[in-house]
VOVEX-217064 format. One line per 5 residues: number of its first residue (from 0); their letters; for each residue x, y, z of N, C-alpha, C. Coordinates in nm, 3 decimals, padded with zeros to 5 digits. Atoms other than C-alpha are relative to their C-alpha. Last residue first. Layout:
% residues N
NUM	a	X Y Z X Y Z X Y Z | ...;
//
This chain:
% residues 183
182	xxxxx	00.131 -00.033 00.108 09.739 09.017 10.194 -00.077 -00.085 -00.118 | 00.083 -00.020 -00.081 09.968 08.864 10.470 -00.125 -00.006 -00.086 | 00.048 00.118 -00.084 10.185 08.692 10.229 -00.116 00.032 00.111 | 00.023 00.079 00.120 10.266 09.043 10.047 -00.075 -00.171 -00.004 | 00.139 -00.061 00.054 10.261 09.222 10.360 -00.075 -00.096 -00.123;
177	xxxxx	00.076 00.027 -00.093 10.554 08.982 10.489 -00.155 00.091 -00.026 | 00.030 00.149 00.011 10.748 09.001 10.182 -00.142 -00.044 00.053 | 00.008 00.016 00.123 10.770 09.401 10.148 -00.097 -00.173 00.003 | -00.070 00.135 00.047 10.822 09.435 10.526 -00.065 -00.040 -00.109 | 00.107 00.136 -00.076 10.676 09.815 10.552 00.129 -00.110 -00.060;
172	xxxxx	-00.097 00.043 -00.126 10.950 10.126 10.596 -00.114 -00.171 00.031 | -00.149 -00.014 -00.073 10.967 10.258 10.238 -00.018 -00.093 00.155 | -00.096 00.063 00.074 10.600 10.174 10.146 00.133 -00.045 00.015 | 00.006 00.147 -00.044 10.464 10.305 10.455 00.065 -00.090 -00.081 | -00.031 00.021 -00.119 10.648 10.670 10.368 -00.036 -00.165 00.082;
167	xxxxx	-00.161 00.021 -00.044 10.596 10.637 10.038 00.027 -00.040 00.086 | -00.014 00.125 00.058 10.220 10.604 10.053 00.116 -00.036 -00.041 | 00.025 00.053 -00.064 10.218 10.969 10.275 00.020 -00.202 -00.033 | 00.153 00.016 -00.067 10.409 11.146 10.095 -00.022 -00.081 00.091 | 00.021 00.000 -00.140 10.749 11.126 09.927 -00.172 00.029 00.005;
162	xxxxx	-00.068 00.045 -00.051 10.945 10.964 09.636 -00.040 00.079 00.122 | -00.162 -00.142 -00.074 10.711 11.050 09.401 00.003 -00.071 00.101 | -00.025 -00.086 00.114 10.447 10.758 09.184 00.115 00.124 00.031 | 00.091 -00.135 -00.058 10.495 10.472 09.451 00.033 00.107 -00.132 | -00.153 -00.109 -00.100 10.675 10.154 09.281 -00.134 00.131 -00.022;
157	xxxxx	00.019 -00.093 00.069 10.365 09.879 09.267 00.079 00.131 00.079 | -00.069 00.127 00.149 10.438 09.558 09.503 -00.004 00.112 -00.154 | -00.134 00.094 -00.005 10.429 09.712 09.866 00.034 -00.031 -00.169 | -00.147 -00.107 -00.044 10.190 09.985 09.844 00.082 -00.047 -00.016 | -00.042 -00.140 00.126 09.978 09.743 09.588 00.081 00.059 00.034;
152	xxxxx	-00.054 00.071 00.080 09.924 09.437 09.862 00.084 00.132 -00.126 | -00.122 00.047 -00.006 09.810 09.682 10.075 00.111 -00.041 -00.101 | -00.067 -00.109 -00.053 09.549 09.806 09.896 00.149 -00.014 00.066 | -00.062 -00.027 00.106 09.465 09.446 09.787 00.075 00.125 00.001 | -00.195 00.070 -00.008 09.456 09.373 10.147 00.010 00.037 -00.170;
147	xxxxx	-00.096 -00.023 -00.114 09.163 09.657 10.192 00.137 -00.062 00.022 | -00.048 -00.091 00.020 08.990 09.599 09.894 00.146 00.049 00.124 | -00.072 00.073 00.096 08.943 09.215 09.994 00.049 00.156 -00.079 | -00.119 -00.006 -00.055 08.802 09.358 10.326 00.135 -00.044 -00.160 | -00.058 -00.143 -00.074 08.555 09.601 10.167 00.125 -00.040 00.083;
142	xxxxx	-00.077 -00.119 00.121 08.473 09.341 09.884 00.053 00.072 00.102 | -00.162 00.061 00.064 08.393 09.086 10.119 00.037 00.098 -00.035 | -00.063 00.022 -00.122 08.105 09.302 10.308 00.163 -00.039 -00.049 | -00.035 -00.186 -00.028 07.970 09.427 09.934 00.085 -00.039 00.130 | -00.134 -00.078 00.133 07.970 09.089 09.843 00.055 00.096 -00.003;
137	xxxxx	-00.046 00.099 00.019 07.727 08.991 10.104 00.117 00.011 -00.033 | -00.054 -00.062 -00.103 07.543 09.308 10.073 00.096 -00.115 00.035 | -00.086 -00.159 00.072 07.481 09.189 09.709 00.052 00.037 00.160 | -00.109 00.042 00.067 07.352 08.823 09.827 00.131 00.152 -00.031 | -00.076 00.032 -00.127 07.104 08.995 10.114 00.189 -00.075 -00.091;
132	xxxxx	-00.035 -00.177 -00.059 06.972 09.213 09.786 00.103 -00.089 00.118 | -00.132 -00.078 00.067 06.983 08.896 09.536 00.071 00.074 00.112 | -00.097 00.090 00.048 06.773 08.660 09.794 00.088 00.082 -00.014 | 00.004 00.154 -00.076 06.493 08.903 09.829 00.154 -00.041 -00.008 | 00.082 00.039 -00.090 06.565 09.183 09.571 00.033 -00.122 00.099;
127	xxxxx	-00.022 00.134 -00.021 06.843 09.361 09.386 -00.123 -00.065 00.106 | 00.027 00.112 00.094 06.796 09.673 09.210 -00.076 -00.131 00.056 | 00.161 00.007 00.017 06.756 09.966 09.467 -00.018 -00.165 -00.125 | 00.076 00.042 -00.106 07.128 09.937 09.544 -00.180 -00.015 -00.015 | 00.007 00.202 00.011 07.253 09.898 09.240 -00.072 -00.002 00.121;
122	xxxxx	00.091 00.075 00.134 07.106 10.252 09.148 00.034 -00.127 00.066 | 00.134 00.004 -00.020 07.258 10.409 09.463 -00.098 -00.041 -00.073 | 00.032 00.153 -00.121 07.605 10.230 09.400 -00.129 00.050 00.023 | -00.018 00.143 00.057 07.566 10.418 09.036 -00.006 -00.071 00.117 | 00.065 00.014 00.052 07.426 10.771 09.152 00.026 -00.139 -00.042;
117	xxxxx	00.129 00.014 -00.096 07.710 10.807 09.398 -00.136 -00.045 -00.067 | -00.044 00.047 -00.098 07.993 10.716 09.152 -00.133 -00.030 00.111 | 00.058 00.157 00.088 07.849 10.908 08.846 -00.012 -00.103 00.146 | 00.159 00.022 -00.006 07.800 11.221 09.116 -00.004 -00.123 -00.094 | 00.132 00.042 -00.131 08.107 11.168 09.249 -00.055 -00.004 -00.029;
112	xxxxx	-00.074 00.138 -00.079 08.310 11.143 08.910 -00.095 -00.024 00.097 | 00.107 00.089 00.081 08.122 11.451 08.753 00.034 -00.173 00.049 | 00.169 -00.023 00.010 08.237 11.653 09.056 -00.051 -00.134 -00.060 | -00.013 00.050 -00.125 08.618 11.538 09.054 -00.190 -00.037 -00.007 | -00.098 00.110 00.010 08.656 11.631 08.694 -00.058 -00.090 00.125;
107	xxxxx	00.137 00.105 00.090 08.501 11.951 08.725 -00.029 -00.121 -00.017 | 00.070 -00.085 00.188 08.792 12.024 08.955 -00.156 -00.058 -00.073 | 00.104 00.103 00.072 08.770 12.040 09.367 -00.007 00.055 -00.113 | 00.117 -00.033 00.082 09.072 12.217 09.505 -00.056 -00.116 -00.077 | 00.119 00.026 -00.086 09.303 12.048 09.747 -00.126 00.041 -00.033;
102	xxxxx	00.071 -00.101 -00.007 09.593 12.014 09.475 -00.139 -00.002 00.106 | 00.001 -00.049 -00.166 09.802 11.716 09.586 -00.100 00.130 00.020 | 00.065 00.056 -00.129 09.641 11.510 09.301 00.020 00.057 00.140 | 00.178 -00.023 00.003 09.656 11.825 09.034 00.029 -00.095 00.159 | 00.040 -00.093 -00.085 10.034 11.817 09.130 -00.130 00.048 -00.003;
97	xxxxx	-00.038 00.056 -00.139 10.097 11.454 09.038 -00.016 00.156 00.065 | 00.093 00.074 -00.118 09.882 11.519 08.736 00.035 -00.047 00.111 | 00.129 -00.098 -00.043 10.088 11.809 08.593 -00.092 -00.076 00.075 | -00.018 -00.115 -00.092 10.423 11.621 08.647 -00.136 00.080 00.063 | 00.005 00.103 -00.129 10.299 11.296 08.473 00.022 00.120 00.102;
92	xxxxx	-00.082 00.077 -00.028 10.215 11.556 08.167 -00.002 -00.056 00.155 | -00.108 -00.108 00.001 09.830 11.677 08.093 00.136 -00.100 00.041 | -00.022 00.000 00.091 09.518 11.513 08.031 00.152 00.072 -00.056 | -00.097 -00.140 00.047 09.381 11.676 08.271 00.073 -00.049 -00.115 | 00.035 -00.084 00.130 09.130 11.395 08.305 00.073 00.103 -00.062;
87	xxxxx	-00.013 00.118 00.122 09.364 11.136 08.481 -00.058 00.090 -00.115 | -00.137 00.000 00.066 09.436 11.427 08.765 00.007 -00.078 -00.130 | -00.076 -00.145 00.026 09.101 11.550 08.820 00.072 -00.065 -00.111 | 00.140 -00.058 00.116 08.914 11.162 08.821 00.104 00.110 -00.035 | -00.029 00.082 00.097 09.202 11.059 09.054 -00.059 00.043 -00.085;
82	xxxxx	-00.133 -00.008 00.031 09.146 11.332 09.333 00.062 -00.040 -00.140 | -00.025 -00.152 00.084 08.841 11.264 09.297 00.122 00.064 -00.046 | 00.036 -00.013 00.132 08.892 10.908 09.351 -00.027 00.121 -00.076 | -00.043 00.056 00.058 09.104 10.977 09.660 -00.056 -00.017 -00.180 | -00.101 -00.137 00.061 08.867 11.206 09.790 00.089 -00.067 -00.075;
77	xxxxx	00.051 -00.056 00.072 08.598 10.905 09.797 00.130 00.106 -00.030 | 00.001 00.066 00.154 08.822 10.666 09.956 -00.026 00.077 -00.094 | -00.210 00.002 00.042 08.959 10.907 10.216 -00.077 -00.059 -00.127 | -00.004 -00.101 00.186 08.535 11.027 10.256 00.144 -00.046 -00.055 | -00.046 -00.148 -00.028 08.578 10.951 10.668 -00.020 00.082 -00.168;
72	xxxxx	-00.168 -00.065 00.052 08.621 10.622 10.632 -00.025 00.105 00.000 | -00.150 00.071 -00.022 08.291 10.459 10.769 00.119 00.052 00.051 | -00.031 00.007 -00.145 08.085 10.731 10.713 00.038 -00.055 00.042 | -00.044 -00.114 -00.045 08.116 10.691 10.357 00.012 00.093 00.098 | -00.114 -00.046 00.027 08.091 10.369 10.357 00.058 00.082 -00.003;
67	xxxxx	-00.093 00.050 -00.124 07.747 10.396 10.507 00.162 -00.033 -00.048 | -00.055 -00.112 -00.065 07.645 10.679 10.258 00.062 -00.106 00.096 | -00.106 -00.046 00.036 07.510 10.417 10.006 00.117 00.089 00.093 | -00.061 00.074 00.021 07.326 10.199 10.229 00.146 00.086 -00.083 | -00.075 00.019 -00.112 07.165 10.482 10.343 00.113 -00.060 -00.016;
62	xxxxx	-00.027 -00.075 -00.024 07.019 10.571 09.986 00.136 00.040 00.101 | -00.121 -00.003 00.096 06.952 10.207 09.930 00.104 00.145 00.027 | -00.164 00.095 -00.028 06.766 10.242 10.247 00.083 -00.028 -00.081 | -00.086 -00.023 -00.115 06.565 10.555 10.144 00.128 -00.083 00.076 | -00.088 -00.091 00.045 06.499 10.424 09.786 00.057 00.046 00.115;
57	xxxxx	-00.074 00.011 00.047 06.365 10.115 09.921 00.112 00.081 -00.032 | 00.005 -00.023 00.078 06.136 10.248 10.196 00.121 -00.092 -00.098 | -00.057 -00.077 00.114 06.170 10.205 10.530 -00.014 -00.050 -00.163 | 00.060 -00.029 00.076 05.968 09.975 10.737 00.069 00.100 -00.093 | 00.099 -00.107 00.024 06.227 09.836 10.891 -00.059 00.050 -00.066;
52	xxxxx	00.164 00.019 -00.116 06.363 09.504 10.911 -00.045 00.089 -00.003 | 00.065 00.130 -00.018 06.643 09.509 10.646 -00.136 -00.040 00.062 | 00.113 -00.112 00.067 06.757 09.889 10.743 -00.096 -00.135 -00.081 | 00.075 -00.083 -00.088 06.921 09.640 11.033 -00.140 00.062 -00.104 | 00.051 00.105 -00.119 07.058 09.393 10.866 -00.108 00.097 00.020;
47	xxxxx	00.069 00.065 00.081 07.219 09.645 10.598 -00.136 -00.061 00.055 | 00.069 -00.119 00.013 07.369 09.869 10.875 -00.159 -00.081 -00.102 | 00.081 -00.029 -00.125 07.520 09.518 11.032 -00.125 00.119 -00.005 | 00.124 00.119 00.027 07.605 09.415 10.662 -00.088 00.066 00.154 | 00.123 00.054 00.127 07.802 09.735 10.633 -00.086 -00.082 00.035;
42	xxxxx	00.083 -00.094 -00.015 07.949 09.759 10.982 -00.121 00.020 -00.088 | 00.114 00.020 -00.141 08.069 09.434 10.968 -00.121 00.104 00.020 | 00.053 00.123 00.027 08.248 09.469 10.630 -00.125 00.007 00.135 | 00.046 -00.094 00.098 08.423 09.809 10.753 -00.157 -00.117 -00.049 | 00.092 -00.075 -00.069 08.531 09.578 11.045 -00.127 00.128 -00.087;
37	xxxxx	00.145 00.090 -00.097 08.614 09.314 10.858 -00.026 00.116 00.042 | 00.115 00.017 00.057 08.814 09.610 10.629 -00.113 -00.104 00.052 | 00.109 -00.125 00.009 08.989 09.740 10.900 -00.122 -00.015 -00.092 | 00.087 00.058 -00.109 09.120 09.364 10.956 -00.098 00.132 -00.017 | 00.106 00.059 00.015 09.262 09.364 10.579 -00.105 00.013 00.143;
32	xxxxx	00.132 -00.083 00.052 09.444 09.712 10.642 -00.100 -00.121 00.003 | 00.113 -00.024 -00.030 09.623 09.528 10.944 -00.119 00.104 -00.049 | 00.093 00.117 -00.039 09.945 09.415 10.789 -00.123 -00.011 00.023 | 00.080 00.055 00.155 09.951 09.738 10.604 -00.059 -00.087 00.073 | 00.168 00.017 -00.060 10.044 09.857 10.994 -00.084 -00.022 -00.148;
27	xxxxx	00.100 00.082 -00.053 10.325 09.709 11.037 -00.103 00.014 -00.042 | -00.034 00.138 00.023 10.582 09.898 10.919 -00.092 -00.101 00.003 | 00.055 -00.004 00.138 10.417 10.228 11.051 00.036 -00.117 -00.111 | 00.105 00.022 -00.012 10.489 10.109 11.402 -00.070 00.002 -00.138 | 00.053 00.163 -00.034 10.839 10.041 11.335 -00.131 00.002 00.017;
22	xxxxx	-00.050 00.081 00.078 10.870 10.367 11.165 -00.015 -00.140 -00.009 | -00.108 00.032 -00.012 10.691 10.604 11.456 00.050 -00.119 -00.135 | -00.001 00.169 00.114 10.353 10.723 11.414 00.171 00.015 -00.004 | -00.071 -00.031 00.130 10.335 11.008 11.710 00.048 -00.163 -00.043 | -00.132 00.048 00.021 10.035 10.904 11.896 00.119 00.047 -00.108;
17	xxxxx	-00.137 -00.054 00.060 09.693 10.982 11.938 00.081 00.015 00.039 | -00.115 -00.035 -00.094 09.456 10.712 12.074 00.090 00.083 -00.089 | -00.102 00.030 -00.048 09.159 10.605 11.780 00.085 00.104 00.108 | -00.114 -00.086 -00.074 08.839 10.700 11.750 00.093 -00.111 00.001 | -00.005 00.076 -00.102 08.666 10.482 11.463 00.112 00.064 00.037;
12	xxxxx	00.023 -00.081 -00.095 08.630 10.685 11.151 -00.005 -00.021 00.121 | 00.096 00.037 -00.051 08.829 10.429 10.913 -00.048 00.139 00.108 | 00.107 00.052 00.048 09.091 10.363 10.687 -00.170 00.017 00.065 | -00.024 -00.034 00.155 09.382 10.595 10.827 -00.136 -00.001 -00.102 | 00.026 -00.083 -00.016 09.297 10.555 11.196 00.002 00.095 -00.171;
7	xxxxx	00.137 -00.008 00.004 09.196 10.189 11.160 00.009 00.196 -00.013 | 00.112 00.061 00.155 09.567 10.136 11.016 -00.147 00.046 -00.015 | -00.070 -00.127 00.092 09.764 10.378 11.257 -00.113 -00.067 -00.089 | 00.116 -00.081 -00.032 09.545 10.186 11.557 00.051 00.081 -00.098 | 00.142 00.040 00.087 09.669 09.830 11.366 -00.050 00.135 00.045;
2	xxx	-00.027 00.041 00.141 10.055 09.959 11.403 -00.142 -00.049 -00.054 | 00.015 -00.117 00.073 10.033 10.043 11.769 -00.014 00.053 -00.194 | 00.129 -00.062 -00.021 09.909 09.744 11.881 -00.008 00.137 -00.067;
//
């Protein structure tokens, strides 16, 4: 139990119980990125559903639509890609971009990233009609759990870039096999 509330507490804004994360618990708890994503999934279509029936606007519920992932998770995904954006644009040695990504400053880099990022799911979102639009949220639900075991799937099967952090640390103590078959 303790090993899916490390998972939702990682992936997701849903209180969890605090606990010190222990080895055997952190072992485990890839197993249960795919379930964070049903629930990520759920929430989506459920937000979808909903802005669905009301008179709202297009641009306003695409709008919404966009931000509900990002109230989800807390922004991890999003910082993550900034993060990424920085470090890939620097343009600099493997050293300099593994200390851009721990850097906590926002570069130019990061910026023009979010705003392509936000401006592009808020464009698809206004696209799709009837049919398409309930098809796209659809896809969008999958996608959030099928991100979620591929995530997995990656800590385990792709060697971590330094030998400590946080994606080390599950790496090192998860069951390699058993993630790999899970995901």
């Amino acid at each position: 139990m303790k090993a899916a509330m490390i998972a939702f507490s990682l992936y997701s804004r849903i209180p969890m119980p605090s606990f010190p994360w222990e080895d055997r618990d952190r072992k485990n708890a890839l197993h249960f990125f795919p379930l964070v994503g049903c629930a990520a999934g759920i929430v989506f279509f459920a937000a979808f559903s909903f802005l669905q029936q009301t008179s709202l606007g297009v641009i306003l519920r695409s709008a919404l639509l966009t931000a509900v992932p990002l109230l989800f998770t807390g922004g991890i995904h999003m910082d993550g890609f900034l993060d990424t954006c920085d470090a890939l644009s620097s343009y600099g040695e493997r050293e300099k971009k593994l200390e851009i990504l721990k850097d906590s400053h926002t570069g130019a880099f990061a910026v023009i990233g979010c705003c392509a990022y936000l401006l592009l799911t808020f464009a698809l979102w206004t696209q799709p009609e009837g049919a398409q639009r309930w098809l796209a949220a659809e896809t969008a639900a999958v996608g959030a759990v099928l991100s979620r075991a591929i995530s997995a799937f990656a800590v385990v099967s792709i060697p971590c870039a330094k030998n400590s952090g946080l994606v080390h640390a599950f790496s090192s103590a998860a069951q390699k096999s058993r993630v790999r078959a899970a995901a």
